[in-house]
N, C-alpha and C positions, 0 to 999 in steps of 0.2 A: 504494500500500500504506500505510493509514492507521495511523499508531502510536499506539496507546493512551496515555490521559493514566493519569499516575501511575505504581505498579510493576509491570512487564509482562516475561513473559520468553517469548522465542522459542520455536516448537516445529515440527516438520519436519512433514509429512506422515508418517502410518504410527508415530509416537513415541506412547509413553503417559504418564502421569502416575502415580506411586505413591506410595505411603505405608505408609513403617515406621515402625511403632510398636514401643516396647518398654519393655514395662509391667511393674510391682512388682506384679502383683496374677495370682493362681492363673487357671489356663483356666475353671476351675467357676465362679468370683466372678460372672460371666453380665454381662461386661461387653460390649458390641457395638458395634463401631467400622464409622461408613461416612462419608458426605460426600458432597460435589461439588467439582469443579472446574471453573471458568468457563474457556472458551477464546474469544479473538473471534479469527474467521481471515478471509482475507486481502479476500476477497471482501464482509466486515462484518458477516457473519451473527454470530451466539451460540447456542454447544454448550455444552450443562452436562451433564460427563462424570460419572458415579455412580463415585465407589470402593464396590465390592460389602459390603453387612451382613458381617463378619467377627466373629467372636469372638474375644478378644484375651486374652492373658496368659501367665506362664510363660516371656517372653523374647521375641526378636522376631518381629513378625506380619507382613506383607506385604500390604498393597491396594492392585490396578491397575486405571486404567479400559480402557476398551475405545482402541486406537487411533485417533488422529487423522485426520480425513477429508482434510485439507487442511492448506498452513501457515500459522501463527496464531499468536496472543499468547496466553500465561496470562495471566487478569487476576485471577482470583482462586479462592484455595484453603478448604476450608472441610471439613477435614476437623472428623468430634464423634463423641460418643456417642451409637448412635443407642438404645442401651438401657443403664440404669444404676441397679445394685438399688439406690446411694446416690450422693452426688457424691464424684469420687475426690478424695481431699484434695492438696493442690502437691506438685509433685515424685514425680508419680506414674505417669504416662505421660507418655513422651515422643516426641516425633514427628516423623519428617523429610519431605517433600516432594521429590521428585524428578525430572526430566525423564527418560525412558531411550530407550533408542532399539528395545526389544524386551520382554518380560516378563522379571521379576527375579526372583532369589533370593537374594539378600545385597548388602550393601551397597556391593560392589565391584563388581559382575556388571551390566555391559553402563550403566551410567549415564550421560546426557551430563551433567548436574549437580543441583545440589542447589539450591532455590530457596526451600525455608522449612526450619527446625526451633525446637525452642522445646518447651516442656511444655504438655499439654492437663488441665487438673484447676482447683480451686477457682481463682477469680479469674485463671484462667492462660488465654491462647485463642492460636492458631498466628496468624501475620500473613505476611501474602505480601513474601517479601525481607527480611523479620529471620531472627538466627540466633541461638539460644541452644544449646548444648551441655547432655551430659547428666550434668554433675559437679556432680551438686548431690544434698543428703541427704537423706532420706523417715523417719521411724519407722517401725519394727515390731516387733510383739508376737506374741509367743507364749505358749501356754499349755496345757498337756496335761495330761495321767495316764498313768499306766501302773498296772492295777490288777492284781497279780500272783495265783496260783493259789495250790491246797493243796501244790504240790508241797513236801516237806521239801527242807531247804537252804539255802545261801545264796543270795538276791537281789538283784543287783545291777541294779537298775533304772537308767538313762541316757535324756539326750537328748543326740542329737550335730546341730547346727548347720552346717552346708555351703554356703561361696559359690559361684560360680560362675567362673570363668576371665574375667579382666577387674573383676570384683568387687571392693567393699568391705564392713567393719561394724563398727561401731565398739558395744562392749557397753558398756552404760548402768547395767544393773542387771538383778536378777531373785531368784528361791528357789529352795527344795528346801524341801516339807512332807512328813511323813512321817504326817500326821494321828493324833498322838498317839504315834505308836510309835517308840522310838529306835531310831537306827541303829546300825551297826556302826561304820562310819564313812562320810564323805564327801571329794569333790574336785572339782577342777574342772581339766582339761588344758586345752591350745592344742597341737594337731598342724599340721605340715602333711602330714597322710596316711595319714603313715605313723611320721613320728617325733616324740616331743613335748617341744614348745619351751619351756612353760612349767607347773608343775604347784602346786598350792595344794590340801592337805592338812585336815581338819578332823576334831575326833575327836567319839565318840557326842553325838547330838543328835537332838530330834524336828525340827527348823526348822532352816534357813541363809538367811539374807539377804546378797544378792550388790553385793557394790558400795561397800562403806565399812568400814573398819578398826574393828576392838572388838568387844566384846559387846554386844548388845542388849536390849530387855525381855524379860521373859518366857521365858527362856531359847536366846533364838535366839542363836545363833554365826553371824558377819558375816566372808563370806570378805575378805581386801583385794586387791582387783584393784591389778596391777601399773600404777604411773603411767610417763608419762600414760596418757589412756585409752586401753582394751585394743580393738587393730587388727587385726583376721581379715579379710587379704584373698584374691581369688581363692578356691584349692579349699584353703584352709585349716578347719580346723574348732577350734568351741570344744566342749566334752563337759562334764555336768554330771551325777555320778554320786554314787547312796548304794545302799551296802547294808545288808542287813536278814536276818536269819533268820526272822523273822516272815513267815509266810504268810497269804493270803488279804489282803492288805494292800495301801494305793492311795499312792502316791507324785503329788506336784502338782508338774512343771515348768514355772517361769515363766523369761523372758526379754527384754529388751526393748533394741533397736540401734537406730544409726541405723545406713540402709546405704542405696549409693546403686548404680545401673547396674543389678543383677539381684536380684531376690527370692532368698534363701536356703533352702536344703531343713534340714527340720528334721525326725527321727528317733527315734522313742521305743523302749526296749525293755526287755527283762528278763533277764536269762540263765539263767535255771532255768523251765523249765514252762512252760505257754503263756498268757501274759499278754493281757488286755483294752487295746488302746492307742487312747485317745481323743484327740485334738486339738482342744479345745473354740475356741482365738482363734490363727489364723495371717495377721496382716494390718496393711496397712499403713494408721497413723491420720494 
């Protein structure tokens, strides 16, 4: 039974190879994850086992090859992109490698181990028996409308921000335009839920620029985020609201974190009338 030169890891007869990925980037993004992994078994042959075209995002995805014929060395893993509307930037997918001894569905579920991890994105490539962890930061931006109705009333237009369980995000900066029309007033919570933790008030203004203490040109009012920087982890949220009695009127929220493990859900709305809610940039640069 000849042993592969370099780094090579066991594999049983009947095992499969998989790969979890768990990506900062929405299902729709049309990003498609497959690969190969190289097996040499015992007999000295070479299988190269396909991880299946998968679509990836949203959180974590799972690719398994077909079971092993025989027992044999992993010699090399190569999971990629096999389609990519652009190159994901670092710290963007991240991706484990795994021996299992059955088909999987979490990362705990039937494993014999773990033989590579590491980020697949700009200048980042997996390597067979290195291990990188996935506590490392990404940007994302956001940017939307919310263009309200005739309805008479008040309009409090919002976007609320949502991590995920295990999550983090760290708020950078961002606004509120009111494109020309002042508001009633404006703020900006941190819940976690259901109760909230930190609240930042601001009175009539067409503009709010988020991220730095004072007033600005042109009459923008500059909320001042609480130091250090403002930390929304797990299913915590941030909320970014103004109201208006003006109707038929479009509100611009902007947004911009670093956050690392799970892409954030992000919320537009209105509370009077049935508003147009556009999401123009949800993504990670």
């Amino acid at each position: 039974m000849p042993i592969p030169a370099g780094t090579a890891f066991r594999i049983k007869t009947g095992s499969i190879i998989a790969v979890i990925t768990n990506s900062l980037f929405p299902t729709s993004a049309g990003f498609i994850f497959g690969g190969v992994a190289t097996v040499q078994y015992d007999d000295g042959t070479i299988d190269y086992l396909r991880f299946p075209d998968t679509a990836i995002g949203g959180g974590q995805v799972i690719l398994s090859t077909a079971p092993v014929t025989q027992n044999g060395w992993v010699v090399n893993v190569a999971p990629a992109l096999t389609l990519s509307p652009y190159l994901p930037p670092q710290n963007s997918i991240h991706v484990q490698v795994v021996i299992a001894s059955s088909p999987i569905t979490g990362q705990g579920n039937a494993q014999v181990g773990v033989i590579a991890s590491g980020w697949h994105g700009t200048q980042q490539a997996l390597i067979l028996g290195n291990y990188t962890d996935d506590d490392r930061w990404a940007c994302w931006v956001f940017q939307g409308t919310v263009a309200s109705d005739a309805t008479v009333g008040t309009h409090t237009c919002s976007l609320t921000v949502t991590g995920l369980a295990g999550s983090e995000m760290e708020v950078l900066y961002g606004s509120i335009a009111l494109n020309g029309v002042l508001s009633l007033n404006a703020e900006i919570d941190i819940t976690d839920g259901t109760n909230v933790l930190w609240r930042q008030n601001a009175s009539a203004a067409a503009s709010y620029m988020i991220g730095a203490p004072g007033k600005g040109d042109g009459g923008y009012f500059t909320f001042p985020l609480p130091q250090p920087p403002v930390r929304v982890a797990g299913t915590m949220s941030i909320i970014l609201t103004a109201q208006t009695s003006t109707v038929s009127q479009t509100q611009t929220f902007t947004l911009v974190c670093r956050i690392r493990r799970s892409l954030p859900t992000a919320v537009l709305a209105d509370s009077t009338g049935t508003p147009v809610l556009t999401t123009n940039t949800s993504k990670v640069f």
